[in-house]
HTML snippet that shows the backbone in 3Dmol.js (N, CA, C, O; Angstrom):
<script src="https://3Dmol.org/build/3Dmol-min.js"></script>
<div id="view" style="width:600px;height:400px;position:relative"></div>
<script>
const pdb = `
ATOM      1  N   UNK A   1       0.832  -1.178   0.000  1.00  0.00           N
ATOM      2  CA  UNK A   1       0.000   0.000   0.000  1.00  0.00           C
ATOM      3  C   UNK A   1       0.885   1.253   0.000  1.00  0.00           C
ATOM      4  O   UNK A   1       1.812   1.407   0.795  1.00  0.00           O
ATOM      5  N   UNK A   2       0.560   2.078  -0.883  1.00  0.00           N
ATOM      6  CA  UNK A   2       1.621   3.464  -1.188  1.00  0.00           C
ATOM      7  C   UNK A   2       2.526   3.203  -1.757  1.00  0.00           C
ATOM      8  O   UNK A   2       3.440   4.016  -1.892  1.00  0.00           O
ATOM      9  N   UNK A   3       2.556   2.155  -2.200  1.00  0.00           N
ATOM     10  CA  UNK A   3       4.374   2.177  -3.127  1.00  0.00           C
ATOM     11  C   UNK A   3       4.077   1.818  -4.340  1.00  0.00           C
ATOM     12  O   UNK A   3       5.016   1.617  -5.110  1.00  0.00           O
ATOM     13  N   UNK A   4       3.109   1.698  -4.673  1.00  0.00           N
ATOM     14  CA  UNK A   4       2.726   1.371  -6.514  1.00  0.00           C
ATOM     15  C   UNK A   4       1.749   3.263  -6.819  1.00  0.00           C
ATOM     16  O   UNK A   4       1.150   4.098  -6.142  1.00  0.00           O
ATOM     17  N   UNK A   5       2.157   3.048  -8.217  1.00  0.00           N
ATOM     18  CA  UNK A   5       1.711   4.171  -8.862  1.00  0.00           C
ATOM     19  C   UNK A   5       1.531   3.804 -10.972  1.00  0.00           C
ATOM     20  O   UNK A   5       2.238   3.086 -11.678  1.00  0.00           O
ATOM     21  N   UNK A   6       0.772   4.336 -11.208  1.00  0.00           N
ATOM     22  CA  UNK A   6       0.930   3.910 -13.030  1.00  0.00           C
ATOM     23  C   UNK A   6      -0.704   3.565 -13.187  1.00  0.00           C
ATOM     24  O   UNK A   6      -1.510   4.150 -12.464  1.00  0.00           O
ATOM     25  N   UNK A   7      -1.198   2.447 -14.310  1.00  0.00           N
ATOM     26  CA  UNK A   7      -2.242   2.046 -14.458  1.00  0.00           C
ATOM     27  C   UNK A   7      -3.091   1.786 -13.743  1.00  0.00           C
ATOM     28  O   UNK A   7      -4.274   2.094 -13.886  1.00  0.00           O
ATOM     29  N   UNK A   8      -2.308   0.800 -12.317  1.00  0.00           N
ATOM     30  CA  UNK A   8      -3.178  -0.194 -11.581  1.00  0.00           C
ATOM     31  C   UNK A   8      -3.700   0.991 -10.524  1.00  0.00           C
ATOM     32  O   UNK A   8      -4.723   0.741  -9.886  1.00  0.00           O
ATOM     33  N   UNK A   9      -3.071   2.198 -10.330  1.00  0.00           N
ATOM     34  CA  UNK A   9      -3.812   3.369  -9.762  1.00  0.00           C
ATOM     35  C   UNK A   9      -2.524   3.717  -9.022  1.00  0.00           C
ATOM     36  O   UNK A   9      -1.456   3.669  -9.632  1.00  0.00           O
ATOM     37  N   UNK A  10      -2.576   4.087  -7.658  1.00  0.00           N
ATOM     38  CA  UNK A  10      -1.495   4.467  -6.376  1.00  0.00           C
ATOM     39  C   UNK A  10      -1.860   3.411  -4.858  1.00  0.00           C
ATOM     40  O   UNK A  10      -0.992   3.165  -4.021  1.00  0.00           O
ATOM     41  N   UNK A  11      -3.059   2.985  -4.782  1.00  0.00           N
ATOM     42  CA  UNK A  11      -3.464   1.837  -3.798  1.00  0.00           C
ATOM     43  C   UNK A  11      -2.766   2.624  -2.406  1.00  0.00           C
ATOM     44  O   UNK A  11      -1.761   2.219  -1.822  1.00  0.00           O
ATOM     45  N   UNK A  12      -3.345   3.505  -2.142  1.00  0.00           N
ATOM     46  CA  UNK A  12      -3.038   4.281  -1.030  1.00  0.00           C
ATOM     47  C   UNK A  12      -4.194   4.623  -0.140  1.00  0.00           C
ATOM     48  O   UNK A  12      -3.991   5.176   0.941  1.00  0.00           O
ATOM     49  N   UNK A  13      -5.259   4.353  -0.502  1.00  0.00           N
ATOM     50  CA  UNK A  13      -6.553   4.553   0.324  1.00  0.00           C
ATOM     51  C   UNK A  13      -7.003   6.123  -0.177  1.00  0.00           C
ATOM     52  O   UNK A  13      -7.588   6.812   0.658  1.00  0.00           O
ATOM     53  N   UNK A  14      -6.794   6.574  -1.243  1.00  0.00           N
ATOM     54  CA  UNK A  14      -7.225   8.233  -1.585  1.00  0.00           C
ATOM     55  C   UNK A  14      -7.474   7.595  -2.858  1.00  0.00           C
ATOM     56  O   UNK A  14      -6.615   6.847  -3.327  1.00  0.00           O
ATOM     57  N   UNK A  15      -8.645   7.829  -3.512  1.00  0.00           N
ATOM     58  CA  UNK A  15      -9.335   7.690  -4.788  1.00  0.00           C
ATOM     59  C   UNK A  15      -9.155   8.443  -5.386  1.00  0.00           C
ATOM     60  O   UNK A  15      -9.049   8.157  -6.579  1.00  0.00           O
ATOM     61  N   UNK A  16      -8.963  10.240  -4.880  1.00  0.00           N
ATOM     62  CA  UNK A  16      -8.940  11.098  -5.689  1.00  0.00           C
ATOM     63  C   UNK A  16      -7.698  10.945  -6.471  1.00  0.00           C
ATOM     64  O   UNK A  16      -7.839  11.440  -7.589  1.00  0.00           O
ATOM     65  N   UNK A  17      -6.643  10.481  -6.295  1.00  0.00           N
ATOM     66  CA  UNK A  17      -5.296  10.769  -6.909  1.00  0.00           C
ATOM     67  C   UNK A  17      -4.594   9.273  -7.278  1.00  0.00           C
ATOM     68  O   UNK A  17      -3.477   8.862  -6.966  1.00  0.00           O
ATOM     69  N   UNK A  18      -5.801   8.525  -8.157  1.00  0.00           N
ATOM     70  CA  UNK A  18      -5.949   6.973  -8.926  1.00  0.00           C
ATOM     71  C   UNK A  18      -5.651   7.256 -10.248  1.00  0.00           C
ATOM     72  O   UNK A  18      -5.441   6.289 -10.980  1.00  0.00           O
ATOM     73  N   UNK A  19      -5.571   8.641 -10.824  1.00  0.00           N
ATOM     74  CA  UNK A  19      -5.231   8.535 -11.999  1.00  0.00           C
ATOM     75  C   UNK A  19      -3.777   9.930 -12.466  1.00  0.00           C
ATOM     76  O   UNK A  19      -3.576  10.790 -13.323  1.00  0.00           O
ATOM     77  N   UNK A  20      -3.150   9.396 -11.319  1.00  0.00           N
ATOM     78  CA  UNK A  20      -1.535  10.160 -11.096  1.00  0.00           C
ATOM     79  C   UNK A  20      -1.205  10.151 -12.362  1.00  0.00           C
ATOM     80  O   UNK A  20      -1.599   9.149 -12.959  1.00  0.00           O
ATOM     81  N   UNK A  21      -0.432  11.161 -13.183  1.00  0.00           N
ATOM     82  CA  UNK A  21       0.805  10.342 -14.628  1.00  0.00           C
ATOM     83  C   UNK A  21       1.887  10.153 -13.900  1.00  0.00           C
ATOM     84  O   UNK A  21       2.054  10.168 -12.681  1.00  0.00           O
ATOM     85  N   UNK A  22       2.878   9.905 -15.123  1.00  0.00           N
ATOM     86  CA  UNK A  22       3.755   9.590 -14.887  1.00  0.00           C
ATOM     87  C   UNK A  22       4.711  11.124 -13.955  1.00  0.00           C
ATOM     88  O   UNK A  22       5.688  11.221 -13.212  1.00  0.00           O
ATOM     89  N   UNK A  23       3.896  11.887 -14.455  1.00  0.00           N
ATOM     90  CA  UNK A  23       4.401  13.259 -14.543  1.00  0.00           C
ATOM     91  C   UNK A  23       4.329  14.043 -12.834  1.00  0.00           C
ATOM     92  O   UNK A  23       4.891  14.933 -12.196  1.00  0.00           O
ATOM     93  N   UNK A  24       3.184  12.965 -12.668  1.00  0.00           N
ATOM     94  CA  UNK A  24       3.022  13.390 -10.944  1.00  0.00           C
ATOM     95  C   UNK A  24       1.549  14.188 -11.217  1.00  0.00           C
ATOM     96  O   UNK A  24       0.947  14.766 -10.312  1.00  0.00           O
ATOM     97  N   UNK A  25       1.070  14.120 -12.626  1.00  0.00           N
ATOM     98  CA  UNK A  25      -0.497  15.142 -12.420  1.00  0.00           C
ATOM     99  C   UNK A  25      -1.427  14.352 -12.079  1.00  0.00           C
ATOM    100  O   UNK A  25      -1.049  13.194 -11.905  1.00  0.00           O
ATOM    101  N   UNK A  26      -2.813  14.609 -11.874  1.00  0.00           N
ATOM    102  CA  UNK A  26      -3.998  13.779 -11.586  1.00  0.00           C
ATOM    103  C   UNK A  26      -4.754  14.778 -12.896  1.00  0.00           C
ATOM    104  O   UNK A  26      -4.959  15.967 -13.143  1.00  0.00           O
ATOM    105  N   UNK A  27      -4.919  13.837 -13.319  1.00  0.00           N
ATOM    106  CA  UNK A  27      -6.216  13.880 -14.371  1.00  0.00           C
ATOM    107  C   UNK A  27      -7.460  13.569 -14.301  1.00  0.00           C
ATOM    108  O   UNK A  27      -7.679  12.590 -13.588  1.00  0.00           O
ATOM    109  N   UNK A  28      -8.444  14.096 -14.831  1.00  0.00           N
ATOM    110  CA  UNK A  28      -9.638  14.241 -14.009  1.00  0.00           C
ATOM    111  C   UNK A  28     -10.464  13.262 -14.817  1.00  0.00           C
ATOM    112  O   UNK A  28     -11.500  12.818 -14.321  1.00  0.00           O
ATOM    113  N   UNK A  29     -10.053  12.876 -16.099  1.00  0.00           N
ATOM    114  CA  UNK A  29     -10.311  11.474 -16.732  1.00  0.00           C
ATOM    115  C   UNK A  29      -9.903  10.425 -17.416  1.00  0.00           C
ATOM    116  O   UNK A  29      -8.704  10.499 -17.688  1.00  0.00           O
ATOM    117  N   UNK A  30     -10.319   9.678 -17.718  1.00  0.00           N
ATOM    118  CA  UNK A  30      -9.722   8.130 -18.317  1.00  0.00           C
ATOM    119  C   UNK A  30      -8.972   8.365 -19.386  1.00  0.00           C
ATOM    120  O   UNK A  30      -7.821   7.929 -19.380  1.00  0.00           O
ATOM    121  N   UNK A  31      -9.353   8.936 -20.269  1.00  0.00           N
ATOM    122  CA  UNK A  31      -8.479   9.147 -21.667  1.00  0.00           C
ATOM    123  C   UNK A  31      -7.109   9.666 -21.602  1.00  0.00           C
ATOM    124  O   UNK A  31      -6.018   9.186 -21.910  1.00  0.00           O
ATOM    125  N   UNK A  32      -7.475  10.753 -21.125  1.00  0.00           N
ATOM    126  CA  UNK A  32      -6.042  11.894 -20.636  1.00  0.00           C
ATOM    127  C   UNK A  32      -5.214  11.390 -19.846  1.00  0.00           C
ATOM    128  O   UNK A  32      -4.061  11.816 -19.907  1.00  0.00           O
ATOM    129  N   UNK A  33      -5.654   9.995 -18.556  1.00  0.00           N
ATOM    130  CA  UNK A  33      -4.972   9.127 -17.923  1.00  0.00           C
ATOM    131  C   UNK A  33      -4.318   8.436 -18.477  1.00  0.00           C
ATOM    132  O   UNK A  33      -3.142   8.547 -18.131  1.00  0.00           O
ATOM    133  N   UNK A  34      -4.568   7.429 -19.524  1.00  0.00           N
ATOM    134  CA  UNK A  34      -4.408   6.447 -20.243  1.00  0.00           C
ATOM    135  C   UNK A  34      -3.960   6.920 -21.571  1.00  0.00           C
ATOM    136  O   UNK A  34      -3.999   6.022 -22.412  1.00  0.00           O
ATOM    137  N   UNK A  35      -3.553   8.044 -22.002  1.00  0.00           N
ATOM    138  CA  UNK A  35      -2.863   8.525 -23.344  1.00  0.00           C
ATOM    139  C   UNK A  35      -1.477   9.343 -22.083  1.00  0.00           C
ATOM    140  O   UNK A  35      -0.440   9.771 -22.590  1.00  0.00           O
ATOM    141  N   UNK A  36      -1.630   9.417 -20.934  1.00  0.00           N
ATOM    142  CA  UNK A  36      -0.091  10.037 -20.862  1.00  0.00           C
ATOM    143  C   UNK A  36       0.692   8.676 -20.596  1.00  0.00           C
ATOM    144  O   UNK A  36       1.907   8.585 -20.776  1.00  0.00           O
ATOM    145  N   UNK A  37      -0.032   7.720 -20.191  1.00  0.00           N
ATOM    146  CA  UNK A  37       1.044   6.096 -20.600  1.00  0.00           C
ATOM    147  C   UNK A  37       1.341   6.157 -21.206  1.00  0.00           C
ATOM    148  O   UNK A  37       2.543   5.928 -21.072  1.00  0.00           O
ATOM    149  N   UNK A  38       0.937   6.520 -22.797  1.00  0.00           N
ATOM    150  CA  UNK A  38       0.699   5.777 -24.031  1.00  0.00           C
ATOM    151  C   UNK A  38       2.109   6.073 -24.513  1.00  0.00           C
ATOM    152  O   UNK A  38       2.602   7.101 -24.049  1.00  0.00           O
ATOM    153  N   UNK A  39       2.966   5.254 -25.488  1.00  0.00           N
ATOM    154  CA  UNK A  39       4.160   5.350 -26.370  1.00  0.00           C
ATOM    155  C   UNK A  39       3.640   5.947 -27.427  1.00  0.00           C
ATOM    156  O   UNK A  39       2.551   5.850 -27.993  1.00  0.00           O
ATOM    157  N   UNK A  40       4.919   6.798 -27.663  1.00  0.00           N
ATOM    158  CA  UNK A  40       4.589   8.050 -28.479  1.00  0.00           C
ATOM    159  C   UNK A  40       4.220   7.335 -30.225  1.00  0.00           C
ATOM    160  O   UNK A  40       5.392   7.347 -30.601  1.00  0.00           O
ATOM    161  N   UNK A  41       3.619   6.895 -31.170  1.00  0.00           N
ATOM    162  CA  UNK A  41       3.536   6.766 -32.142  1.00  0.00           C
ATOM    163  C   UNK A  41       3.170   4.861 -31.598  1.00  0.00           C
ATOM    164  O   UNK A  41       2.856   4.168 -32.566  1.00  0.00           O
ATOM    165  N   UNK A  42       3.188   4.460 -30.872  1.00  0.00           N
ATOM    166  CA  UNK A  42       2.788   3.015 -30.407  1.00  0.00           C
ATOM    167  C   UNK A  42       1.432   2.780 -30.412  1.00  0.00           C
ATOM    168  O   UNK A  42       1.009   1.813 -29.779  1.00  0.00           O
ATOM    169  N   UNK A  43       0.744   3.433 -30.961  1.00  0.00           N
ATOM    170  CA  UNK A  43      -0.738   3.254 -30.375  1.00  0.00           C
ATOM    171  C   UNK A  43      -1.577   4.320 -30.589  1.00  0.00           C
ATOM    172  O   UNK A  43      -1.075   5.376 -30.204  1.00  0.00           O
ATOM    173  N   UNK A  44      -2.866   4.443 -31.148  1.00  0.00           N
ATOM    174  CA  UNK A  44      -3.393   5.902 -30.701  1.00  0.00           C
ATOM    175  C   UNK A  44      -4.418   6.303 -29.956  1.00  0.00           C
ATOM    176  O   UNK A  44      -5.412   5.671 -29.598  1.00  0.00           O
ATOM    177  N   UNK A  45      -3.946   7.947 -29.644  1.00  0.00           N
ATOM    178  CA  UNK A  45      -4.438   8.356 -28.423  1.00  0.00           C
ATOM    179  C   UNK A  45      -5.918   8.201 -28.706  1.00  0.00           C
ATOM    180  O   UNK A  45      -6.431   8.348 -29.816  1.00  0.00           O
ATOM    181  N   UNK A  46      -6.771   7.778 -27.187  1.00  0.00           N
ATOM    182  CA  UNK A  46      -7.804   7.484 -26.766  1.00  0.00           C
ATOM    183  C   UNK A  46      -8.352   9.061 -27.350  1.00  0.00           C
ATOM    184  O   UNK A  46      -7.642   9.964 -27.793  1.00  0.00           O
ATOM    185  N   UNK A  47      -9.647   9.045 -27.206  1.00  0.00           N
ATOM    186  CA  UNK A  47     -10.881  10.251 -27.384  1.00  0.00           C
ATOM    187  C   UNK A  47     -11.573  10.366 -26.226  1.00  0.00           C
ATOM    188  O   UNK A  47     -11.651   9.585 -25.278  1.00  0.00           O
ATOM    189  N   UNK A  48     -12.090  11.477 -26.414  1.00  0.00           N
ATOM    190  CA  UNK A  48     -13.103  11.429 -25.013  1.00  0.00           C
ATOM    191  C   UNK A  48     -13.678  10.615 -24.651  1.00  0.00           C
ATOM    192  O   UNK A  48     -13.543  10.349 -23.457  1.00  0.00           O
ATOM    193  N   UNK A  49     -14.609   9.797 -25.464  1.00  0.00           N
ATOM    194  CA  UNK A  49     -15.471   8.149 -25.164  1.00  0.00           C
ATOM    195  C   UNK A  49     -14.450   7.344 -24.974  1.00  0.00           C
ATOM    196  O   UNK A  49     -13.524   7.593 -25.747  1.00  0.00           O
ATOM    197  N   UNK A  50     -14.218   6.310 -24.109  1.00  0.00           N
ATOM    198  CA  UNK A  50     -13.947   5.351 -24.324  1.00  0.00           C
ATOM    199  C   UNK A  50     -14.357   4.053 -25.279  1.00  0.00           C
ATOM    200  O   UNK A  50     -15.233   3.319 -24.822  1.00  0.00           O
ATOM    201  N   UNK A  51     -13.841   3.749 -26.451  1.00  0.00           N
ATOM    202  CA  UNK A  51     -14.394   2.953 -27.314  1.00  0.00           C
ATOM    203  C   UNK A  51     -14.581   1.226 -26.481  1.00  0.00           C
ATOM    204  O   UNK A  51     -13.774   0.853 -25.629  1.00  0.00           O
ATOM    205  N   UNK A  52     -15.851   0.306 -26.966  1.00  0.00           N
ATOM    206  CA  UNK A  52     -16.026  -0.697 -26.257  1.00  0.00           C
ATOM    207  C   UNK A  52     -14.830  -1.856 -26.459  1.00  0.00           C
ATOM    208  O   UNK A  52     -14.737  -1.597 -27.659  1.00  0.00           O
ATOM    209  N   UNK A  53     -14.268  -2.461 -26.355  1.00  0.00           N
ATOM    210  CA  UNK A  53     -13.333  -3.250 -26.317  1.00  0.00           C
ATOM    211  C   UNK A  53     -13.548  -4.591 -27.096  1.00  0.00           C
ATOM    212  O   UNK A  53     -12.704  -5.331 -27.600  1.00  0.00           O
ATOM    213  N   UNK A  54     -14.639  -4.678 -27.063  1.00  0.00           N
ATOM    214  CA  UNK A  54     -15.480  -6.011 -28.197  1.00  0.00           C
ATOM    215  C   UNK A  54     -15.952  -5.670 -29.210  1.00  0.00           C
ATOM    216  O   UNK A  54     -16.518  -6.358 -30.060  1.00  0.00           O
ATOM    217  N   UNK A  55     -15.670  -4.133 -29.179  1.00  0.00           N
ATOM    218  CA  UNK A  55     -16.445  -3.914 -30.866  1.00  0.00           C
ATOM    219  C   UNK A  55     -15.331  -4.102 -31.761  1.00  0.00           C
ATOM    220  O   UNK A  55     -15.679  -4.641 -32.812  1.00  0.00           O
ATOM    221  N   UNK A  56     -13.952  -3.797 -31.672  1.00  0.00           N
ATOM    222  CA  UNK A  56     -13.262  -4.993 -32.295  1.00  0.00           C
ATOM    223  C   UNK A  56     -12.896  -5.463 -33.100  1.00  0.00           C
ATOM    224  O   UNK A  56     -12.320  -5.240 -34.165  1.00  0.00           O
ATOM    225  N   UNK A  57     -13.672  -7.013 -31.925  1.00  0.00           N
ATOM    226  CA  UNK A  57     -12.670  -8.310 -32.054  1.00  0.00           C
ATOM    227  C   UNK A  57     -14.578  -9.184 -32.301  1.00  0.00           C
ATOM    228  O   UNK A  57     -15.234  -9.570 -31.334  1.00  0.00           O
ATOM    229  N   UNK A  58     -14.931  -9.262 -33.356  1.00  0.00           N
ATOM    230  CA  UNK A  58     -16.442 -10.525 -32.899  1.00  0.00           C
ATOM    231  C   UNK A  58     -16.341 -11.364 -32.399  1.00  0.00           C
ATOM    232  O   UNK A  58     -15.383 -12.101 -32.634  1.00  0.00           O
ATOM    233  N   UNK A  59     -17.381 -11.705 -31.357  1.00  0.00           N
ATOM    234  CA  UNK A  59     -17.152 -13.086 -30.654  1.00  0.00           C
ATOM    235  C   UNK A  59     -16.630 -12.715 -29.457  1.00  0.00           C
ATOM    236  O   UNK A  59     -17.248 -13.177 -28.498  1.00  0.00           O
ATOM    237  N   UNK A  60     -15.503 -11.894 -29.145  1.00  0.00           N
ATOM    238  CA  UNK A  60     -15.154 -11.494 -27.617  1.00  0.00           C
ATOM    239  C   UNK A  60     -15.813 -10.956 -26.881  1.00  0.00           C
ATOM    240  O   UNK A  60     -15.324 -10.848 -25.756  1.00  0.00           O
ATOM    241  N   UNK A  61     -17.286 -10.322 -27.108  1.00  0.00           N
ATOM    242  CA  UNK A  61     -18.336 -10.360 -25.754  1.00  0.00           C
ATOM    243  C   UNK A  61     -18.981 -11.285 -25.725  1.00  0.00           C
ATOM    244  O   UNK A  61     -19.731 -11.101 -24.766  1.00  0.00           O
ATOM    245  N   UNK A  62     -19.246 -12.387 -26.243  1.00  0.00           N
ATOM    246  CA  UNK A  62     -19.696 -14.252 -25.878  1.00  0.00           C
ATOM    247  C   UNK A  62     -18.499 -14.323 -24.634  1.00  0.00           C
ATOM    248  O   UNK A  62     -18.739 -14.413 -23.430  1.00  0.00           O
ATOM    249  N   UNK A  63     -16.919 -14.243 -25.391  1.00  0.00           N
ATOM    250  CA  UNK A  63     -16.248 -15.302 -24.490  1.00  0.00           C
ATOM    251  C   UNK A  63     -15.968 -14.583 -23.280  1.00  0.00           C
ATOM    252  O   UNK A  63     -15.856 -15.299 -22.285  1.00  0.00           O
ATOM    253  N   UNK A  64     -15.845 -13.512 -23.138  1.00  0.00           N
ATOM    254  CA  UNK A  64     -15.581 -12.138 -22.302  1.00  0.00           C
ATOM    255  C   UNK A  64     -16.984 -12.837 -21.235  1.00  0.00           C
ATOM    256  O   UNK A  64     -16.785 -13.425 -20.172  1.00  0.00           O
ATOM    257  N   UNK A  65     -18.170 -12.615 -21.769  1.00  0.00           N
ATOM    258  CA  UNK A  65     -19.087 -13.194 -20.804  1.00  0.00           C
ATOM    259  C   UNK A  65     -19.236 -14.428 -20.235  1.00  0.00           C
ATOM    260  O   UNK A  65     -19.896 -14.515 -19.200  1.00  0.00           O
ATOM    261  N   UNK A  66     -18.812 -15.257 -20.655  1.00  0.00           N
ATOM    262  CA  UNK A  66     -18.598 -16.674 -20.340  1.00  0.00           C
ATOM    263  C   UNK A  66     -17.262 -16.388 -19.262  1.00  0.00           C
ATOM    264  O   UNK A  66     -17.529 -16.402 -18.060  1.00  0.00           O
ATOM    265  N   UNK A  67     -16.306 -16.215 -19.545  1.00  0.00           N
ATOM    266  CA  UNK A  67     -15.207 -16.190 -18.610  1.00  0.00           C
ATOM    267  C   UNK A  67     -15.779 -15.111 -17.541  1.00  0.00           C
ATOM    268  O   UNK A  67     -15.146 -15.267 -16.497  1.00  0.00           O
ATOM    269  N   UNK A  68     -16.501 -14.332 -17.443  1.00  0.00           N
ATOM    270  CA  UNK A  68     -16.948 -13.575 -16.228  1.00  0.00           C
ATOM    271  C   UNK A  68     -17.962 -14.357 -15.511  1.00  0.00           C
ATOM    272  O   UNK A  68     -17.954 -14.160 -14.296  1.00  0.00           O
ATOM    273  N   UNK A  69     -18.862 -15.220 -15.961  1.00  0.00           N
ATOM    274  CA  UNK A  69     -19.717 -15.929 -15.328  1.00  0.00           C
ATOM    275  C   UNK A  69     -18.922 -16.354 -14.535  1.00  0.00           C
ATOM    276  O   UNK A  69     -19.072 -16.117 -13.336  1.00  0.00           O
ATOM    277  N   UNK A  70     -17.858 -17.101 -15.010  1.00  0.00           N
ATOM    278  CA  UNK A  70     -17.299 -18.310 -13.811  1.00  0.00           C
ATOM    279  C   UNK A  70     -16.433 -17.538 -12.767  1.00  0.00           C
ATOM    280  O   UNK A  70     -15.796 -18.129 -11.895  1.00  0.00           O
ATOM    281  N   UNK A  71     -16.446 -16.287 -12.898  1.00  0.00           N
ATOM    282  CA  UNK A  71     -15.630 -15.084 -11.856  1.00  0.00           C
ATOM    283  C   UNK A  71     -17.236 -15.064 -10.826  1.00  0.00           C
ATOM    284  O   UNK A  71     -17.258 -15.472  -9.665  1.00  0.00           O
ATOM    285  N   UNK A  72     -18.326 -14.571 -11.471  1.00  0.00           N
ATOM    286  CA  UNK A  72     -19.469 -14.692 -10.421  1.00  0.00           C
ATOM    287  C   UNK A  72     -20.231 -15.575 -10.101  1.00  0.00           C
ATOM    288  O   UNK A  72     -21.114 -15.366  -9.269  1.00  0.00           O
ATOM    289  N   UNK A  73     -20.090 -16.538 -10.578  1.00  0.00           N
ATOM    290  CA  UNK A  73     -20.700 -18.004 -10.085  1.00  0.00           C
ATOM    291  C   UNK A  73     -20.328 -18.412  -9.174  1.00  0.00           C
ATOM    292  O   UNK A  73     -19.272 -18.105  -8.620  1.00  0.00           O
ATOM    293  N   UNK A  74     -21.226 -19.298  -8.780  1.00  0.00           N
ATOM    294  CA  UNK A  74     -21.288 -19.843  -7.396  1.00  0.00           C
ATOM    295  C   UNK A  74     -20.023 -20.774  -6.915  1.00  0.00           C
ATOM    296  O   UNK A  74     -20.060 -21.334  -5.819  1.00  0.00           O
ATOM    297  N   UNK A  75     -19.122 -20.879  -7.628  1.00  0.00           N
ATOM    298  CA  UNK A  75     -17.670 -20.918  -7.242  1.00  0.00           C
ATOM    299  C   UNK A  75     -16.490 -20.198  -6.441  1.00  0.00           C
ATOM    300  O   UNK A  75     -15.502 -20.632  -5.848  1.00  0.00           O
ATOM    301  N   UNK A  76     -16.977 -18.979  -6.659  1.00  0.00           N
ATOM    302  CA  UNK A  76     -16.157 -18.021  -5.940  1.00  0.00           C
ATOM    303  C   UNK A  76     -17.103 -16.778  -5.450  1.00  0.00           C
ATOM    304  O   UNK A  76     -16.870 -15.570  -5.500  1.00  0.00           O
ATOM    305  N   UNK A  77     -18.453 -17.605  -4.873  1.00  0.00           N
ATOM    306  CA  UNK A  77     -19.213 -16.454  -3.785  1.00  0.00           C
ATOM    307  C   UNK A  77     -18.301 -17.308  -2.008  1.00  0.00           C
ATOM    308  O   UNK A  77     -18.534 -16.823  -0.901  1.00  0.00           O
TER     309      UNK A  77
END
`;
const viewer = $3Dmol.createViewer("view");
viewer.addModel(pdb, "pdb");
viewer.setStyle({}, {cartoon: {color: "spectrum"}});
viewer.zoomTo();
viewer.render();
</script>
């Protein structure tokens, strides 16, 4: 607790300051969070929406849902 910082957030018990950069700023949303990770010409920068993650790839919200069932099924209540 307090010694991680980057994607997975800062895990310090303060929510407000989960989306630190690298830079030491807090950004007030996901995109602007997740494009000051980003490698420069590696990828491109996010937009204001977040685009859905299965629109895609077809077929990965079947298996996406199937593999989450067995996260909330009665296996691991």
């Amino acid at each position: 607790s307090g010694q991680v910082r980057g994607l997975c957030g800062t895990f310090n018990g303060d929510q407000r300051d989960e989306f630190t950069t690298p830079e030491g700023d807090v950004e007030p949303g996901v995109a602007a969070f997740a494009n000051a990770f980003r490698a420069a010409g590696a990828c491109p920068a996010l937009g204001p929406s977040i685009p859905d993650p299965c629109d895609g790839f077809p077929g990965s919200r079947e298996r996406a849902e199937a593999a989450c069932a067995v996260l909330v099924g009665p296996a691991f209540q």
